[in-house]
N, C-alpha and C positions, 0 to 999 in steps of 0.2 A: 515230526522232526526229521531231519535230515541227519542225525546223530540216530545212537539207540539208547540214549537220555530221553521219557519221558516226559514232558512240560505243559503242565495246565496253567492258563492266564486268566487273571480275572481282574478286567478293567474296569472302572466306572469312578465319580468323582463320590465322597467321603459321606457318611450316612444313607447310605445304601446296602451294608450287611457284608461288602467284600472283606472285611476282617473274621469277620462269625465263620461265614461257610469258607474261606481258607485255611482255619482250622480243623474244621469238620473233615473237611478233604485231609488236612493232615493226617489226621488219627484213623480215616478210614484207607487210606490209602501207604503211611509211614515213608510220604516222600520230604523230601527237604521243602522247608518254606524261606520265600524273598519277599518279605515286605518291604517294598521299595518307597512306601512311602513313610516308613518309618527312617528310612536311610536319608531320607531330605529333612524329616523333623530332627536327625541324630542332627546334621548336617548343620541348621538353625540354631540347633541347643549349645554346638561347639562353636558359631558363628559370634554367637550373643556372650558363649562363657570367654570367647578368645579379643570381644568388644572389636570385631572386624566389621567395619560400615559394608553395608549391602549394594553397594558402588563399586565396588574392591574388590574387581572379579582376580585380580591374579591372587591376591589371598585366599578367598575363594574356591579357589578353583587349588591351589595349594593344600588346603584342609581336606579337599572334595576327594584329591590324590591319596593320601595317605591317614583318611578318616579313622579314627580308631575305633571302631566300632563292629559288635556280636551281634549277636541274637542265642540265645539259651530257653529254650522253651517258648516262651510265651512275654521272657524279658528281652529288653531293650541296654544293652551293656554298652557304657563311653568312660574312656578306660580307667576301666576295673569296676564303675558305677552303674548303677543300676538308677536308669536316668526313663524306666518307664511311663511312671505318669508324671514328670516333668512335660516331657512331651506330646502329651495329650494337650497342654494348653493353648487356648486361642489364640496367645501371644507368638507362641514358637510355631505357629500349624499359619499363623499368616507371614511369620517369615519365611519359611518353607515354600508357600505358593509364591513370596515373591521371587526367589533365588532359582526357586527351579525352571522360569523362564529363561535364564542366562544359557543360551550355548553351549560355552565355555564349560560351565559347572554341569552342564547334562550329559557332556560329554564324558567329562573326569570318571562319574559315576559309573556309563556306562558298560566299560569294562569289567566293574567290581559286580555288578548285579548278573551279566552273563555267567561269571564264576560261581554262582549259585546254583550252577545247573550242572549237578553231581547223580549218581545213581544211588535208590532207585528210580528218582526224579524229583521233580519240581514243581509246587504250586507259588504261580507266581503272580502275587496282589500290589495291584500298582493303577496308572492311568494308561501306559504306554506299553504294557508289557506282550500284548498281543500284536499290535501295530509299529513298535520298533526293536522293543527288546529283544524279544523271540518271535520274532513275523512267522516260525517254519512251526510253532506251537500244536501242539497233537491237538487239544483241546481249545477254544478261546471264546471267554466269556464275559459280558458284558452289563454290569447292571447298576441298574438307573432308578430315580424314585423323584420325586417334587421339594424343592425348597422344604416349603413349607411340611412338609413331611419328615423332613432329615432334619431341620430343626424342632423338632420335637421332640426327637427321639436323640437328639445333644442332648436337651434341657432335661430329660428325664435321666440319660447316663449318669449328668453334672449334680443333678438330685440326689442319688445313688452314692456320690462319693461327699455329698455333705457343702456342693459348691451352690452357691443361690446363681442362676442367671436370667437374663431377658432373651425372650424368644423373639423379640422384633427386633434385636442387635444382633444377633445367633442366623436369624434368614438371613439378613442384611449383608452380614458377613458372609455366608457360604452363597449368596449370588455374587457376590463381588470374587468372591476366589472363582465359581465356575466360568465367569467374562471372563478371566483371565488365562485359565485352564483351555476352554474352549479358544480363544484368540490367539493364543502364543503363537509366533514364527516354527518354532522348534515344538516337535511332537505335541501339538494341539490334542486336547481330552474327546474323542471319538470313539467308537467301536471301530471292531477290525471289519471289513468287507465280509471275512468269513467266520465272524464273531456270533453266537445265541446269545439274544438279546433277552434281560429277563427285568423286567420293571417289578420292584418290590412294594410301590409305594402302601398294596393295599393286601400285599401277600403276606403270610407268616413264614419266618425265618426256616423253621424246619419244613418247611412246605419247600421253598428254594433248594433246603438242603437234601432233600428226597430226589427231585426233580435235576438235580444235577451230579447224583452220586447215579440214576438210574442213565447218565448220558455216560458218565463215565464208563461204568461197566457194558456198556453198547459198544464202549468204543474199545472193549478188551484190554485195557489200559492195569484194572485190576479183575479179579475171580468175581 
């Protein structure tokens, strides 16, 4: 970075572990976290609670401005509630990929997610966070796994919390959000040029999370 803010990024589209090892970096690191993709699901959950059609970008992009929304540990706070696994659902997580094509509303946010980047730094999990958010990033990482892969490890999540689902609805869906992700105009879902690419599809999470706490520490970032 071009600051003396530390910032690790870790991109990749959804059922691929950038939530696990964001945390893991958290606690071994005790830098601030930006889940930016929780800030598009806030984004959605206040879209749907405020009944604003998804056409309706000055609205939009109004809410996008003045979002009321935390983050406190590991929760998801829209004001004053704790709106966690509200937003985890299928519903709110494909509004979210629709809206976050909009410019406009990419824009709004952008601001609010740079302000994330306080000392002693930042881990910041998202799709754009290495390639637009913080292109100057000490760190930027990338990681990827198969459809079919990430849907499976939905269905087993969604099991976990008591929700029955279909894994051929669940692929279906997360390839129709990555066309989208991947095509957008504005910040398209890539790795950065100088991004470590790491494909999880057949790796074990602590295996990733070993693997990238030893790049850290390479990179004197911590002891």
């Amino acid at each position: 970075m071009s600051s003396s803010i530390p910032v690790i990024t870790i991109d990749g589209p959804s059922g691929v572990g950038k939530g696990t090892l964001a945390q893991f970096l958290v606690q071994k690191t005790g830098f601030h976290l930006l889940d930016s993709g929780a800030i598009y699901r806030a984004l959605a959950f206040g879209a749907v609670k405020a009944e604003i059609a998804l056409d309706d970008v000055a609205k939009l992009v109004a809410l996008a401005s003045a979002l009321p929304v935390k983050f406190v540990d590991t929760s998801i706070i829209y004001e004053g509630e704790d709106i966690t696994s509200q937003v985890r659902t299928e519903e709110v997580a494909g509004v979210a990929s629709t809206i976050a094509v909009i410019p406009d509303v990419r824009a709004a946010l952008l601001a609010r997610q740079k302000a994330f980047a306080m000392l002693p730094g930042l881990i910041a999990d998202g799709r754009d966070m290495g390639t637009v958010v913080f292109p100057n990033a000490d760190i930027k990482l990338y990681l990827t796994a198969s459809a079919e892969i990430r849907a499976e490890r939905r269905v087993k999540q969604l099991k976990t919390q008591g929700v029955s689902a279909n894994i051929d609805q669940i692929t279906r869906d997360i390839e129709a959000r990555d066309e989208r992700d991947l095509n957008r105009k504005t910040a398209p879902l890539r790795p950065a040029d100088d991004a470590t690419v790491i494909d999880t599809s057949h790796l074990d999470i602590d295996a990733v999370c070993q693997t990238v706490l030893s790049l850290v520490k390479k990179q004197a970032l911590i002891a």
